[in-house]
Backbone atoms as SQL, in Angstrom:
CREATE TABLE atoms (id INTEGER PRIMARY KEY, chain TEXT, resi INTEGER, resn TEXT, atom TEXT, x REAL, y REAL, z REAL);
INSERT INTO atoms VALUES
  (1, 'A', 1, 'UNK', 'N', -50.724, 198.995, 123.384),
  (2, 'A', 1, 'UNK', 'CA', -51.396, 197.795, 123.812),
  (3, 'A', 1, 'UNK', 'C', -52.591, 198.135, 124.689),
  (4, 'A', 2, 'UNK', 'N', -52.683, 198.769, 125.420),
  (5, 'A', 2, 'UNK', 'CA', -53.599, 199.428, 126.492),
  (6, 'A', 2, 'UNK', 'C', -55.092, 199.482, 125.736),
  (7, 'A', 3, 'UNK', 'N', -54.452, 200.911, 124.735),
  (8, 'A', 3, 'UNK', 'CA', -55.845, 201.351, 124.486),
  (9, 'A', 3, 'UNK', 'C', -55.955, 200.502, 123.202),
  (10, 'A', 4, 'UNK', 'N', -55.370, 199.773, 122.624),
  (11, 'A', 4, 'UNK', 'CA', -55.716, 198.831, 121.557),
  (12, 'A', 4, 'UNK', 'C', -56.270, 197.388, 121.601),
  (13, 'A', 5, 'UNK', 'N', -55.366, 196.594, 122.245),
  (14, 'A', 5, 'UNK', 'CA', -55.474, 195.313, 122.544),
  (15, 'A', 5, 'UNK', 'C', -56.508, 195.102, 123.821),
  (16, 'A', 6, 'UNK', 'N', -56.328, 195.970, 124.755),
  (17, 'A', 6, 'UNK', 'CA', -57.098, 195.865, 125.987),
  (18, 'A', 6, 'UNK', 'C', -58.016, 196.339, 126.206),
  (19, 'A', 7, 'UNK', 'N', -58.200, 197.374, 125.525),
  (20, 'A', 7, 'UNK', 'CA', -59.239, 197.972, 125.461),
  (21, 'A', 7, 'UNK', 'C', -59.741, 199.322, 126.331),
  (22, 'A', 8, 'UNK', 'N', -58.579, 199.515, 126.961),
  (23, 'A', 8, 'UNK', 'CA', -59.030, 200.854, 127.766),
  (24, 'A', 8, 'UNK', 'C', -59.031, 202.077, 126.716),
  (25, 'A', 9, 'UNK', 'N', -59.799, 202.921, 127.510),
  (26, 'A', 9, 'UNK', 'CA', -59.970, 204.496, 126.774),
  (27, 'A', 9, 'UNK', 'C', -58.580, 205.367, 127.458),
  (28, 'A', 10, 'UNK', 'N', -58.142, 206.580, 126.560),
  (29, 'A', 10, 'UNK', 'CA', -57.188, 206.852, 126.963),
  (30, 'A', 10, 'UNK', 'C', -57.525, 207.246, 128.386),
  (31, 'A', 11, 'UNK', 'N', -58.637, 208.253, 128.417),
  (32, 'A', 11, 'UNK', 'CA', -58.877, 208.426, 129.904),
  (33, 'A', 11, 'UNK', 'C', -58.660, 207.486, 131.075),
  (34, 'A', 12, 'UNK', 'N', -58.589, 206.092, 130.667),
  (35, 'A', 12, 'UNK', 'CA', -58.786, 205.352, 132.185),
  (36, 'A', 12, 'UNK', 'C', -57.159, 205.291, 132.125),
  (37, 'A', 13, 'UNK', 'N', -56.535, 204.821, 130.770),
  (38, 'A', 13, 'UNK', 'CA', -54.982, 204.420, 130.767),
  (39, 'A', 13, 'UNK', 'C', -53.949, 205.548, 131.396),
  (40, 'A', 14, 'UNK', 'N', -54.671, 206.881, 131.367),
  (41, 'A', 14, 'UNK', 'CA', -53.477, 208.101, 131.535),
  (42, 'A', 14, 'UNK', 'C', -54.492, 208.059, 133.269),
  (43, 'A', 15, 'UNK', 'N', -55.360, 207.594, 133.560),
  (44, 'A', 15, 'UNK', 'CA', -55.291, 207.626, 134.856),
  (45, 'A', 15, 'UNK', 'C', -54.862, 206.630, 135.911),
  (46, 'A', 16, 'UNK', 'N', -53.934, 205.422, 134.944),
  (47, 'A', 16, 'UNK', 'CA', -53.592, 204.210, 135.679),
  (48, 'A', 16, 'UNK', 'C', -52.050, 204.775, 136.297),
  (49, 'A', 17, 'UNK', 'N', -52.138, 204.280, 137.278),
  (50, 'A', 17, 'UNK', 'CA', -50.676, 204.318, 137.746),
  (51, 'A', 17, 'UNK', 'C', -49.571, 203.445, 136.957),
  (52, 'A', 18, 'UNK', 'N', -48.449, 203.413, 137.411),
  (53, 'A', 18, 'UNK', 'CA', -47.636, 202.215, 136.216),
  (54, 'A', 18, 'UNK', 'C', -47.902, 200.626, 136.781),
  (55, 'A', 19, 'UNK', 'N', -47.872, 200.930, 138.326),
  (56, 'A', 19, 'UNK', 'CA', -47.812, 199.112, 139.068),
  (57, 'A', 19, 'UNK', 'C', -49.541, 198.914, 138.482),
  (58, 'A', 20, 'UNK', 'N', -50.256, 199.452, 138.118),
  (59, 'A', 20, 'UNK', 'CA', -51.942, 199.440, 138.150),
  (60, 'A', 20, 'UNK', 'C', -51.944, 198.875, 136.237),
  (61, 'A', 21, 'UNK', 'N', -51.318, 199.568, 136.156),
  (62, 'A', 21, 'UNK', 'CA', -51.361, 199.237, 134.464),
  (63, 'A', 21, 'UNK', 'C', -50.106, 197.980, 134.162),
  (64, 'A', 22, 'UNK', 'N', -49.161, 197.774, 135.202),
  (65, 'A', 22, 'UNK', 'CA', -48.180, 196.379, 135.073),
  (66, 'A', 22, 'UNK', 'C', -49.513, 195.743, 135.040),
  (67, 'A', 23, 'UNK', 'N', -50.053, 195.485, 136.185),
  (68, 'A', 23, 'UNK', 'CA', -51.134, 193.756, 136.441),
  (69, 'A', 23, 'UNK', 'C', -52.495, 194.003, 135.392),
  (70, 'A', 24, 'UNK', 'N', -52.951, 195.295, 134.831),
  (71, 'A', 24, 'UNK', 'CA', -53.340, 194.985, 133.467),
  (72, 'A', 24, 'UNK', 'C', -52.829, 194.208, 132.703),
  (73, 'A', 25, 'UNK', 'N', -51.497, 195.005, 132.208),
  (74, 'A', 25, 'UNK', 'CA', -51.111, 193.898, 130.884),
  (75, 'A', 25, 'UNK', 'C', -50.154, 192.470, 131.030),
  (76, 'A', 26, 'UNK', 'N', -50.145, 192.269, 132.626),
  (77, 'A', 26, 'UNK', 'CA', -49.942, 190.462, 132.692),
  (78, 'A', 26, 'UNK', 'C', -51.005, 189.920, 132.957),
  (79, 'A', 27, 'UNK', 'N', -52.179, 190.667, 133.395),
  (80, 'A', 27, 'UNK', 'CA', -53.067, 189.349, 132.930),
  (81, 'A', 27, 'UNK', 'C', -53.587, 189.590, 131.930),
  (82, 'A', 28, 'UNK', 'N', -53.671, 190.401, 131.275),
  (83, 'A', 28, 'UNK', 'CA', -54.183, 190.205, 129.609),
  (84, 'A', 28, 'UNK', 'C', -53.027, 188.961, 128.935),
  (85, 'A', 29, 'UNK', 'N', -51.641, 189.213, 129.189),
  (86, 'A', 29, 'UNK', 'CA', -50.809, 188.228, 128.635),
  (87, 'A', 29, 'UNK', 'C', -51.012, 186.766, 129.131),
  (88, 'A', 30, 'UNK', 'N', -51.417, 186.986, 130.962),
  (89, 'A', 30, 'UNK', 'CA', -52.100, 185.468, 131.115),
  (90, 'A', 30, 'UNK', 'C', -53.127, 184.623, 130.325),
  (91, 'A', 31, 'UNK', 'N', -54.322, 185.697, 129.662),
  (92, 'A', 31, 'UNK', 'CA', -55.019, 185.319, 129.107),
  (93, 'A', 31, 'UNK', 'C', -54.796, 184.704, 127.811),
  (94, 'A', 32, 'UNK', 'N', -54.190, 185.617, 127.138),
  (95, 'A', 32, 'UNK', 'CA', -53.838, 185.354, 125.796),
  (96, 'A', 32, 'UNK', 'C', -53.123, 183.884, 125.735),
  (97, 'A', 33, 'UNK', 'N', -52.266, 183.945, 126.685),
  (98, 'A', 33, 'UNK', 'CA', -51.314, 182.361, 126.416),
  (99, 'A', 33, 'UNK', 'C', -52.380, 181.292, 126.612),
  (100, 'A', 34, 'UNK', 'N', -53.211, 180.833, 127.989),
  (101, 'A', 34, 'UNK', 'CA', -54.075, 180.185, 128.156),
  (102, 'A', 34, 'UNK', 'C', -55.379, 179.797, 126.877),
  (103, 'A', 35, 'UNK', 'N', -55.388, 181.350, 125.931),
  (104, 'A', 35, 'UNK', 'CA', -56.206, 180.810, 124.722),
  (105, 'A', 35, 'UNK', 'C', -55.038, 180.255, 123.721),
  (106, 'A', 36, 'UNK', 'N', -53.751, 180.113, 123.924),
  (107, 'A', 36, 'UNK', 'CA', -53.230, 179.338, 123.063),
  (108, 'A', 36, 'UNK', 'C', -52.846, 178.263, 123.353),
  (109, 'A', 37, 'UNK', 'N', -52.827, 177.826, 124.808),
  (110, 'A', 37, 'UNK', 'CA', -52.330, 176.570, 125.354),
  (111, 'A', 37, 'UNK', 'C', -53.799, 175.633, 124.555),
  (112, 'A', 38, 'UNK', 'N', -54.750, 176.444, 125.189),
  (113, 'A', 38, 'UNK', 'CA', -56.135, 175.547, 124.943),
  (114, 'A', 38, 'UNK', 'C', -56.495, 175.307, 122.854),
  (115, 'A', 39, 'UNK', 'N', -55.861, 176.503, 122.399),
  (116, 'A', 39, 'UNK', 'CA', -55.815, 176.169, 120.985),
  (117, 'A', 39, 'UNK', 'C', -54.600, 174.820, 120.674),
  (118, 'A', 40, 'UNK', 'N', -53.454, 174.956, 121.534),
  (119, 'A', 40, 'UNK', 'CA', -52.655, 174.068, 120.803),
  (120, 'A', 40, 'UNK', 'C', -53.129, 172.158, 121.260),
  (121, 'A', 41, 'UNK', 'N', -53.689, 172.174, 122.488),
  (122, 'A', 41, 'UNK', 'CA', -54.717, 171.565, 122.677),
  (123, 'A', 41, 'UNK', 'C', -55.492, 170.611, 122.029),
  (124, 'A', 42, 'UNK', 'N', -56.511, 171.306, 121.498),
  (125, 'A', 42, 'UNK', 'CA', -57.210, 170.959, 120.946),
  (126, 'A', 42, 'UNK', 'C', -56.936, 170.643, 119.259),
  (127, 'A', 43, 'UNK', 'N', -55.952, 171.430, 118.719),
  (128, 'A', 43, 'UNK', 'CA', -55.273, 170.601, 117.631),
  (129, 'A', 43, 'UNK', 'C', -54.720, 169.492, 117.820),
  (130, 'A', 44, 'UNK', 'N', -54.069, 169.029, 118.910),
  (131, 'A', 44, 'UNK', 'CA', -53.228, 168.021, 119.575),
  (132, 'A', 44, 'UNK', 'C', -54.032, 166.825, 119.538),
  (133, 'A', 45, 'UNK', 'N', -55.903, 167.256, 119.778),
  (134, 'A', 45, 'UNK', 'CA', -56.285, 166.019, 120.436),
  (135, 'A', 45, 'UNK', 'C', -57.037, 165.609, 118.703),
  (136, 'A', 46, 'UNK', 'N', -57.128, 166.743, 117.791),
  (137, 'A', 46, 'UNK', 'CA', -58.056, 166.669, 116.709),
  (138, 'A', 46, 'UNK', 'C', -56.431, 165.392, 115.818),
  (139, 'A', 47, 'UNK', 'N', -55.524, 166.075, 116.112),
  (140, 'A', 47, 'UNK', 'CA', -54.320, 164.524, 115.291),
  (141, 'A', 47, 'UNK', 'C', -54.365, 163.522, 116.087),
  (142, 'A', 48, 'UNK', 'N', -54.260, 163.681, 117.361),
  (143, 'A', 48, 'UNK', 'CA', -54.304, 162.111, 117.774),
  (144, 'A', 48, 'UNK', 'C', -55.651, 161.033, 117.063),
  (145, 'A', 49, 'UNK', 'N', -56.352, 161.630, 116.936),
  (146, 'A', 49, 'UNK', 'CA', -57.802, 161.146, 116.473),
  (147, 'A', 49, 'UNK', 'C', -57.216, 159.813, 115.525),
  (148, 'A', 50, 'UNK', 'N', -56.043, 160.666, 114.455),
  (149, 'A', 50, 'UNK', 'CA', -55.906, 160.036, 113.335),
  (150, 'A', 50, 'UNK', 'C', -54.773, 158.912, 113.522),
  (151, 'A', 51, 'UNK', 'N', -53.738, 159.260, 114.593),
  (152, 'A', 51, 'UNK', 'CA', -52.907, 158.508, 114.619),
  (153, 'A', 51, 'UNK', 'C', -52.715, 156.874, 115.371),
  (154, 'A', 52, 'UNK', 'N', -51.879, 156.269, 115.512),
  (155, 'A', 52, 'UNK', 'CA', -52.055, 155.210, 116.150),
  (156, 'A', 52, 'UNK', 'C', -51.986, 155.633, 117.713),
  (157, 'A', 53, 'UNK', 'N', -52.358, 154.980, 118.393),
  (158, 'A', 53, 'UNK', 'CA', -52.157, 155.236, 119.976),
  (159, 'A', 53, 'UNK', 'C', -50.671, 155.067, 120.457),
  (160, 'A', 54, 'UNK', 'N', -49.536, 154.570, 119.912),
  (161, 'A', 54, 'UNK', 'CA', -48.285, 154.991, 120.306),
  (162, 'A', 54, 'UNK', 'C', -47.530, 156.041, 119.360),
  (163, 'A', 55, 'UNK', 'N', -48.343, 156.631, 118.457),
  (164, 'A', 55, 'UNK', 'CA', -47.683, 157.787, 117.878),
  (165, 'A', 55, 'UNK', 'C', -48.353, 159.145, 118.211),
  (166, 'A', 56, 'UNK', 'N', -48.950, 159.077, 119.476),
  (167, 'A', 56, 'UNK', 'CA', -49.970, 160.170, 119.784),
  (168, 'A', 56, 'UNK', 'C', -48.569, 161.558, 120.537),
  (169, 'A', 57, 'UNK', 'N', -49.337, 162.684, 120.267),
  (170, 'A', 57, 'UNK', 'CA', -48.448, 163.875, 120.324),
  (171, 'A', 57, 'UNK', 'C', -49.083, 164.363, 121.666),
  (172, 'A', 58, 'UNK', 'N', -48.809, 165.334, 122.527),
  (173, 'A', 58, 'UNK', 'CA', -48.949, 166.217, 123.247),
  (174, 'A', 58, 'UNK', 'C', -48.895, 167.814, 122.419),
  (175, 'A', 59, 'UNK', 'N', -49.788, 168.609, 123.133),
  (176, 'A', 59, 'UNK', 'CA', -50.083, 170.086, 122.424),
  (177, 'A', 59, 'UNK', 'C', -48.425, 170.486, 122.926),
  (178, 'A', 60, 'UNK', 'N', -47.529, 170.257, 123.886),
  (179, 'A', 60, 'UNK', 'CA', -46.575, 171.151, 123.382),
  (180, 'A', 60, 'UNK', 'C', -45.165, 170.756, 122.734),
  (181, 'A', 61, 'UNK', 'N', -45.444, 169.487, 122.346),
  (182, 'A', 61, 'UNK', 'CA', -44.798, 168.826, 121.216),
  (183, 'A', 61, 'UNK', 'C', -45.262, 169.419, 119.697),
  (184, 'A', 62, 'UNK', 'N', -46.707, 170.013, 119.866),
  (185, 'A', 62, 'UNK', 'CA', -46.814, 170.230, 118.653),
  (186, 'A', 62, 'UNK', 'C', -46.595, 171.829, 118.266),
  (187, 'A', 63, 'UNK', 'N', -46.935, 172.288, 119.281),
  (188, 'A', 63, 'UNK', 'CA', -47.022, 174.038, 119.723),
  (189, 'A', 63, 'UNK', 'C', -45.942, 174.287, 120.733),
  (190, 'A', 64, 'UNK', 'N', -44.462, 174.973, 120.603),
  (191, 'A', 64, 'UNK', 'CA', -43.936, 175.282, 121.865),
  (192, 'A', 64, 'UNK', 'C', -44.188, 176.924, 122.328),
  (193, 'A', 65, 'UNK', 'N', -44.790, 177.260, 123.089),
  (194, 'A', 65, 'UNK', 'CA', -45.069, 178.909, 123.745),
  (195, 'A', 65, 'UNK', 'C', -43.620, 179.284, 124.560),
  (196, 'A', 66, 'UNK', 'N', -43.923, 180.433, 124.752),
  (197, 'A', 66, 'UNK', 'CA', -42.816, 180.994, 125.378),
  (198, 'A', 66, 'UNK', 'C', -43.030, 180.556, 126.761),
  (199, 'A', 67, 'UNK', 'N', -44.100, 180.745, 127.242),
  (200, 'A', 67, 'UNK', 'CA', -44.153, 179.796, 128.461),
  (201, 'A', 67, 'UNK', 'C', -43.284, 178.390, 128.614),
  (202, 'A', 68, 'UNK', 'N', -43.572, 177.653, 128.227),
  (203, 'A', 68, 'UNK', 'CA', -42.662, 176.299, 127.649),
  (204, 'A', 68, 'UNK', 'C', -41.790, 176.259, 128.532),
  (205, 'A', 69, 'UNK', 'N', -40.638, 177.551, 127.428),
  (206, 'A', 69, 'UNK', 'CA', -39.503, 177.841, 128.834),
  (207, 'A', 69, 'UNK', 'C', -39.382, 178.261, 129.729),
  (208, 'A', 70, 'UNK', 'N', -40.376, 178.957, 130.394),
  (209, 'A', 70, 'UNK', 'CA', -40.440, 179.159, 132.095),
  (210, 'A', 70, 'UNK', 'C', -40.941, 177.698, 132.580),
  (211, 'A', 71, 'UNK', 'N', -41.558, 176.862, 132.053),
  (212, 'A', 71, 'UNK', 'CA', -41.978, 175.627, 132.655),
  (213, 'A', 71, 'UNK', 'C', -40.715, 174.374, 133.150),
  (214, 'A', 72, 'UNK', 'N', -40.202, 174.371, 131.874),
  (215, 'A', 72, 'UNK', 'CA', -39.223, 173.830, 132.147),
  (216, 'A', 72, 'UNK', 'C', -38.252, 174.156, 132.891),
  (217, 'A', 73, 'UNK', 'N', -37.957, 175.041, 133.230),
  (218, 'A', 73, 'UNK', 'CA', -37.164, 175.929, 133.367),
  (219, 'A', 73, 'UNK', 'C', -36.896, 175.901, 135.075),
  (220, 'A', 74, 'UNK', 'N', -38.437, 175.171, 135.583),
  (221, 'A', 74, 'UNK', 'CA', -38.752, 175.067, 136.938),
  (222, 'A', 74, 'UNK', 'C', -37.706, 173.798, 137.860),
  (223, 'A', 75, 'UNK', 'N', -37.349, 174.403, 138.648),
  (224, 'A', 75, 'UNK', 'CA', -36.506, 173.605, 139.772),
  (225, 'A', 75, 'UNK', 'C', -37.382, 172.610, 140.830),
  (226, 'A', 76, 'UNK', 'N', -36.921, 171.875, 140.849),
  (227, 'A', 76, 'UNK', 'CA', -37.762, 170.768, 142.123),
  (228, 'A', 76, 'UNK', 'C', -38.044, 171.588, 143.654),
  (229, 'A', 77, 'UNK', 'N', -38.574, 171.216, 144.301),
  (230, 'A', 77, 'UNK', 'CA', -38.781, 172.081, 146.017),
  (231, 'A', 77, 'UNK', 'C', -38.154, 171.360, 146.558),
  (232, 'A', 78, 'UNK', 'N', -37.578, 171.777, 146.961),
  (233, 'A', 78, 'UNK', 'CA', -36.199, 171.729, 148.219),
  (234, 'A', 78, 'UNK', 'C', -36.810, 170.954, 149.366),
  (235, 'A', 79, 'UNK', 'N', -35.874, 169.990, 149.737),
  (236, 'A', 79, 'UNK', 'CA', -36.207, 168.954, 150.585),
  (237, 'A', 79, 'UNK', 'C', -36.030, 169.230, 151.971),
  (238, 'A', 80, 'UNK', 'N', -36.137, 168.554, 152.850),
  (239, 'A', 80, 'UNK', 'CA', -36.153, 168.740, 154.453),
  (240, 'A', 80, 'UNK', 'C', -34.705, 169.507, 154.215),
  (241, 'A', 81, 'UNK', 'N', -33.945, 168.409, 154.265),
  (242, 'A', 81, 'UNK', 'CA', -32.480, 168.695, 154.117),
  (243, 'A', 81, 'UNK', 'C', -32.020, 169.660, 153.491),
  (244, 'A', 82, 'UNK', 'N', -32.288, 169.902, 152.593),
  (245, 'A', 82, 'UNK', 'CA', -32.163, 171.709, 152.158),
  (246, 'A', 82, 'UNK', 'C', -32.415, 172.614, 152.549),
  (247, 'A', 83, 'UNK', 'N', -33.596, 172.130, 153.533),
  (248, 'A', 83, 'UNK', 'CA', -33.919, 173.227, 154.342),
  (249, 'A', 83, 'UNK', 'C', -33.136, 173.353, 155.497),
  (250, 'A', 84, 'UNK', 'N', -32.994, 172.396, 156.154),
  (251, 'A', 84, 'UNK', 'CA', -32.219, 172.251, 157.560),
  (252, 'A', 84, 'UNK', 'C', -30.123, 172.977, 157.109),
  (253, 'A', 85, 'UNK', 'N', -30.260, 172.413, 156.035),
  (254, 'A', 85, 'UNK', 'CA', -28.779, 173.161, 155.715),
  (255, 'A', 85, 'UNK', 'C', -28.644, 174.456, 155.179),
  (256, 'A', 86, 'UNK', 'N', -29.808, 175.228, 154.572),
  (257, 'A', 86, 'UNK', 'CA', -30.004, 176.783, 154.420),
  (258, 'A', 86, 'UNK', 'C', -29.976, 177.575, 155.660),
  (259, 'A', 87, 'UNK', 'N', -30.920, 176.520, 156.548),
  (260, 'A', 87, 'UNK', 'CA', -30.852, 177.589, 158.153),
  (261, 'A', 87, 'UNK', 'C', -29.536, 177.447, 158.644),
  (262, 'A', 88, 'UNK', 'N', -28.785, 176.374, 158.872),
  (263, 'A', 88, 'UNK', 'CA', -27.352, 176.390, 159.556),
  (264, 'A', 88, 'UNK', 'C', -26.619, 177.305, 158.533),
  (265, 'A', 89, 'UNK', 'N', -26.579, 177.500, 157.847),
  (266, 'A', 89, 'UNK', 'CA', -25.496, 177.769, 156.823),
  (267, 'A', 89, 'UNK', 'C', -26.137, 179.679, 156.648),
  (268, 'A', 90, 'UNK', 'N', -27.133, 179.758, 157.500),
  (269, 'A', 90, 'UNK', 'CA', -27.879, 181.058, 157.125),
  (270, 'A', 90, 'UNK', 'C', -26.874, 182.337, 158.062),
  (271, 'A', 91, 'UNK', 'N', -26.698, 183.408, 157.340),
  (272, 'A', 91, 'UNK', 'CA', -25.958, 184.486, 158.525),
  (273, 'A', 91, 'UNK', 'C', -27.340, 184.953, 159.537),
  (274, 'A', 92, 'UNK', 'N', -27.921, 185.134, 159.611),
  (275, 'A', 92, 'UNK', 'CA', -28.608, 185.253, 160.762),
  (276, 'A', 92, 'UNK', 'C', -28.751, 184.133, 161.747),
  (277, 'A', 93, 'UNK', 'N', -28.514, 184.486, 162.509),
  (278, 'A', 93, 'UNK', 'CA', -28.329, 183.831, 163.965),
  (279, 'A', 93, 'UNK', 'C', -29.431, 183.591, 164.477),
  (280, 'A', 94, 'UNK', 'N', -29.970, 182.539, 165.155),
  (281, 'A', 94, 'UNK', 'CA', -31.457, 183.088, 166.155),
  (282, 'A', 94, 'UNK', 'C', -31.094, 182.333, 167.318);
């Protein structure tokens, strides 16, 4: 993937460290998804064109990414009260 997809020469890739070459290839993967969110998108908005206005789709009704499921996947933020009962309930003392 490095020297193919990303485009480095072997020289720069055999001089990346591994944590240096991790945040290479997540944001190349950031990128890549973002050109498919924006592709599924824009197919999304090219059918609504045709349909009635209560049969209109969303791009990830029509396209699901693997992202998708990290999205969903997301938990609400924790309220006062969750917070106030993590600290009592916490083993450290202060």
């Amino acid at each position: 993937m490095a020297v193919g997809e990303v485009g480095l020469s072997l020289k720069d890739f055999y001089s990346l460290t591994f944590g240096e070459y991790h945040y290479i290839a997540k944001s190349y993967m950031f990128k890549d998804e973002r050109e498919w969110q924006r592709t599924r998108t824009l197919a999304a908005l090219l059918i609504n064109v045709q349909l009635d206005k209560d049969k209109h789709i969303t791009g990830e009704e029509l396209i699901r990414l693997p992202s998708d499921v990290i999205i969903d996947k997301k938990k609400d933020l924790p309220t006062k009260e969750d917070f106030e009962r993590a600290i009592r309930e916490s083993p450290i003392k202060r």
